[in-house]
C-alpha positions in Angstrom: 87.8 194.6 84.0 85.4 191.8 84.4 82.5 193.5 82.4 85.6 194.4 79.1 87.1 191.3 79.2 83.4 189.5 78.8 82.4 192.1 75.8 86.7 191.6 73.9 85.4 187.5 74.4 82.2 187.6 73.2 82.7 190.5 70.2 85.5 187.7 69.1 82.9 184.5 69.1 81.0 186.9 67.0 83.9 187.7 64.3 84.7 184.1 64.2 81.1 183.2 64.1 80.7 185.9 60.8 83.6 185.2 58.9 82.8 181.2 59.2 79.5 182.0 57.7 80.2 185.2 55.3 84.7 184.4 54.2 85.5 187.5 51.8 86.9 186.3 48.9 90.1 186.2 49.6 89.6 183.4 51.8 87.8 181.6 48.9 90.8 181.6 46.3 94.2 182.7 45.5 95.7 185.8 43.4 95.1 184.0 40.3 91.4 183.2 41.1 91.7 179.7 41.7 89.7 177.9 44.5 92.1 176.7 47.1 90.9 173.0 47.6 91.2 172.8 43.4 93.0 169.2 42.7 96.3 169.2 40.9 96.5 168.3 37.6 98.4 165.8 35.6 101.4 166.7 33.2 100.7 164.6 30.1 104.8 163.8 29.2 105.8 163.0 32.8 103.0 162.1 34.8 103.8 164.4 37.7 101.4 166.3 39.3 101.4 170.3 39.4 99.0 172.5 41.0 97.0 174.9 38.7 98.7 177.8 40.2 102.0 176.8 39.5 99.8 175.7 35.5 98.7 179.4 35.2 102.2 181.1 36.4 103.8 178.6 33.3 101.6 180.5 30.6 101.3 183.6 32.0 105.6 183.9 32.0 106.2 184.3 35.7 
């Protein structure tokens, strides 16, 4: 029990350690393509701020 526990422990430090190094895309952006940490933009009449997602749902009619 020793011996599988060790190798379960070890085989998940290795995961960890490859996604941390090698994220599939999806970890990179959202449905829409847009990089996660992207800054929110400015709406020019009000001066509130809206994320890009919620800019790309308003033209694209969802």
């Amino acid at each position: 029990m020793r011996f599988f526990s060790f190798f379960v422990g070890i085989g998940s430090i290795i995961t960890l350690i490859y996604v941390f190094f090698f994220p599939p895309k999806s970890m990179l952006s959202d449905k829409f393509g847009v990089p996660h940490f992207t800054p929110e933009v400015i709406h020019p009449e009000t001066g509130s701020t809206l994320t890009v997602s919620e800019l790309i749902r308003h033209f694209k009619g969802q």
